[in-house]
C-alpha positions in Angstrom: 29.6 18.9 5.4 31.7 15.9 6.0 29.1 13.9 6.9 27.1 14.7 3.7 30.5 14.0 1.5 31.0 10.8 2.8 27.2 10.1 2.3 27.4 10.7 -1.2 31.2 9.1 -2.0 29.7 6.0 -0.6 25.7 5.9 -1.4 25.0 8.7 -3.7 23.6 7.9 -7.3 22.0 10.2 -9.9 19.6 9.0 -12.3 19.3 11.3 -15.6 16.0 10.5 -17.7 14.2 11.6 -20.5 11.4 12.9 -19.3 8.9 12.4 -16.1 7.1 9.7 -17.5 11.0 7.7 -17.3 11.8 9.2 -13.6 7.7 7.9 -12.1 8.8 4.3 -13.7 11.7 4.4 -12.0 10.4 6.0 -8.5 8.2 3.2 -8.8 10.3 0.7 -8.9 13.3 2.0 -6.9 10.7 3.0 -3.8 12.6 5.7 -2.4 12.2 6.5 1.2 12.3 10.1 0.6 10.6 11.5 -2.6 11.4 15.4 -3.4 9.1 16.9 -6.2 11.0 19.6 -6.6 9.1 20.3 -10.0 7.4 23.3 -11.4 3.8 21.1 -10.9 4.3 18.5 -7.9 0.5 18.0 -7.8 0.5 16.6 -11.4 3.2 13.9 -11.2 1.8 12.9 -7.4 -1.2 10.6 -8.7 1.3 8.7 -10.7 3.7 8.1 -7.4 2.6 4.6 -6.4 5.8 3.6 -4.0 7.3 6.0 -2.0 7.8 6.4 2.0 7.2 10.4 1.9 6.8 12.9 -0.9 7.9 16.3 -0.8 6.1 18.5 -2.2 8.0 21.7 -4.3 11.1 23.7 -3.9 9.7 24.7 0.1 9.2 21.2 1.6 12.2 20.2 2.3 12.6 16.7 3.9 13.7 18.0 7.2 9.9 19.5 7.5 8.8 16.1 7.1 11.0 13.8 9.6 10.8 16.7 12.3 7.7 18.9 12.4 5.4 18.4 9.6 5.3 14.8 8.4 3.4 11.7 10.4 7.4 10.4 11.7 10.9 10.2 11.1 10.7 6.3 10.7 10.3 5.1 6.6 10.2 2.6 4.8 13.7 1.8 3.5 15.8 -0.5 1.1 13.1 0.1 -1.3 10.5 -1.3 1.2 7.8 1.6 0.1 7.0 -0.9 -2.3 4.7 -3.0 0.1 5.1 -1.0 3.7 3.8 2.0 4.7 5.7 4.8 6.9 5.1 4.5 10.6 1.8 5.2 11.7 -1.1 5.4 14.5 -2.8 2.8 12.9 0.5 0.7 13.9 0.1 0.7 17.6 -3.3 -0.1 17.3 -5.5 -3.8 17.4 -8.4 -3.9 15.3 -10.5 -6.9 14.1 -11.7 -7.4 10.5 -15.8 -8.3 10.9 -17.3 -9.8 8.4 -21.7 -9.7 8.3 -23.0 -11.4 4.7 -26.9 -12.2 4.2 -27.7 -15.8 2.6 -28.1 -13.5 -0.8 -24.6 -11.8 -0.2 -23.2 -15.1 0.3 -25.0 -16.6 -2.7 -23.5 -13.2 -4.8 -20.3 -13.9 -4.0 -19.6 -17.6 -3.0 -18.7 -19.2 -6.6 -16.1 -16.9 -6.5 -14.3 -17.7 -3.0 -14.7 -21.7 -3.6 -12.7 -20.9 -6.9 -10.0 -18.8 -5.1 -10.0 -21.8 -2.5 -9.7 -24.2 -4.7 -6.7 -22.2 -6.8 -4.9 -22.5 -3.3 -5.8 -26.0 -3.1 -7.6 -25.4 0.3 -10.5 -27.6 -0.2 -12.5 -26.9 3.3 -12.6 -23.4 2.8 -14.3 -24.2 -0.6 -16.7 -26.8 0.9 -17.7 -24.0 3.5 -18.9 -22.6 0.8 -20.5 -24.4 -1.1 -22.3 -26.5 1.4 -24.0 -23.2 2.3 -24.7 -22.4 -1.2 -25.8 -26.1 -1.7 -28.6 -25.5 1.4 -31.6 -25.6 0.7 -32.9 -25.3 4.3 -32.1 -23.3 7.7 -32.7 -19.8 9.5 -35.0 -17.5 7.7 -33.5 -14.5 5.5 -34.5 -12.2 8.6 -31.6 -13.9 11.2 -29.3 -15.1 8.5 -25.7 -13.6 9.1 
């Protein structure tokens, strides 16, 4: 109990609003770490939940079942960091690679687009990687082109 007091003397806020509409803007932007729906219909408000580290789901999920037993970890994003960061997960202790595979026509489909994006950043190689390829005329046939 004391521990919980001095919690909320020194960090606790509440937030009365209108209506849900009001409180999703402001989950939004606020990013909790720890969301408790603790509505009458969770799963309606939950597609409009873009930043939050874990949602709790109705008057029986309390965040405890989360951070101990239920939930993929105890470790959140916090200081409103749900914005752009993700809760802990597998996918964090693993190396992957991003491969890429485009065909000349893939390329062709999408290359205008690239060398304006590069040329937005001002990176002007990137965009003549491009568009020297688009530019070609010659080289491998469709078959080996990747």
């Amino acid at each position: 109990a004391e521990i919980a007091r001095t919690s909320l003397i020194d960090n606790g806020r509440i937030f009365v609003v209108d209506d849900f509409d009001t409180a999703v803007l402001f989950v939004n932007k606020y990013a909790p770490e720890h969301l408790e729906l603790m509505i009458e219909d969770p799963e309606a408000l939950l597609p409009k939940i873009k930043n939050a580290g874990a949602i709790f789901m109705g008057d029986y999920t309390p965040e405890a079942l989360g951070d101990y037993v239920a939930g993929a970890n105890h470790v959140l994003p916090t200081a409103s960091t749900a914005r752009f960061y993700s809760p802990l997960g597998v996918y964090d202790f693993l190396k992957w690679s991003s491969v890429l595979s485009f065909s000349r026509q893939a390329m062709a489909a999408i290359g205008e687009d690239a060398i304006r994006l590069a040329d937005i950043e001002g990176l002007s190689g990137h965009a003549a990687s491009v568009r020297l390829r688009l530019d070609s005329a010659g080289g491998r046939d469709d078959d080996n082109d990747r």
